[in-house]
Every structure is written in structure tokens, then in C-alpha cells.
Residue, then its C-alpha position, 0 to 999 in steps of 0.5 A: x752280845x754287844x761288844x763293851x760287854x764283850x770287852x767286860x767279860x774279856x777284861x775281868x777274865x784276864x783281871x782274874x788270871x792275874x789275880x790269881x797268880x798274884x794269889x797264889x805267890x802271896x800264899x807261898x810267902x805266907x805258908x813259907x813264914x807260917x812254917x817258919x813261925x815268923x810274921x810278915x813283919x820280920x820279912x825285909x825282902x821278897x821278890x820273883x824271878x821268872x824265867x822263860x824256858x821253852x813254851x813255859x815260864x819258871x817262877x822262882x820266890x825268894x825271901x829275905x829275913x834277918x834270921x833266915x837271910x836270902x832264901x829260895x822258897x818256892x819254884x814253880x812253872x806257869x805256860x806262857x799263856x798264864x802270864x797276861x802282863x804284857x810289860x812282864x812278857x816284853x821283858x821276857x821275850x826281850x832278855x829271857x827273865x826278869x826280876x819283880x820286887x813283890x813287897x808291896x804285892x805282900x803287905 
């Protein structure tokens, strides 16, 4: 198998991953504000928190509307292994956590 196929496959492999990370927080956001039958417009802020915890990574989703002000929706643990965003991981072998505005992931 030559090696930029090689490369390709690896590449979309890790795209994917990332992806679905991504997916999987916009559907907490989206199945959060469906449960409090509000709309993506009334949503002022969101953002993650994740947090390196020994051999895996806990993911905190919080929200911020005019009605229901700074809410904690969704907490989830990921192995390091799943996260493959090298900035992302350098930040957390750094300070331990770190923090991503995820507006623009949800509009």
C-alpha cells in the first residue's frame, strides 16, 4: 500500500474521531435545550471544560441562557486516547484542564 494512501486513511480515521466528539457535544446542547423547549437562539453561551483525571479526560458542557442562566448539562469521561487535538492535549499535559468557548461548534 503506498504510503500517502497510507496517510489518507490515517488522516480520515483521525478527522473521524474528532468529528465525533464534536457530534456527540452538539447533541448534549441540542437534546438539553429540546428538553427545555428553548431554541439555539435563546443560547447566549456554551462552552467545555475538560479535565485530565488519571488515564482519562472529564468532559463538563455548560450553557448559558437568559432563563435558565450558567448551567452544567452534561459531564462525560473520554480516555486520553480520544481526544486527538494535539493543541487540546498540550494544554492539558500543561495546566491539567482546559477551557473551549463552543458557540461556533453550535451554530
Amino acid at each position: 500500500m503506498p504510503f500517502d494512501l497510507i496517510w489518507w486513511i490515517l488522516a480520515a480515521i483521525i478527522g473521524g474521531l474528532m468529528v465525533a466528539f464534536w457530534d456527540n457535544v452538539r447533541e448534549r446542547v441540542a437534546t438539553w435545550l429540546r428538553e427545555h423547549g428553548l431554541s439555539k437562539s435563546v443560547l447566549m453561551d456554551a462552552w467545555i471544560k475538560l479535565d485530565q483525571i488519571i488515564g482519562s479526560v472529564r468532559c463538563k458542557i455548560f450553557t448559558r441562557t437568559q432563563q435558565y442562566g450558567v448551567q452544567k448539562i452534561s459531564e462525560t469521561s473520554y480516555e486520553l486516547d480520544e481526544i486527538k487535538d494535539a493543541d487540546v492535549l498540550a494544554e492539558l499535559q500543561r495546566r491539567g484542564y482546559v477551557e473551549i468557548n463552543i458557540m461556533s461548534q453550535i451554530q
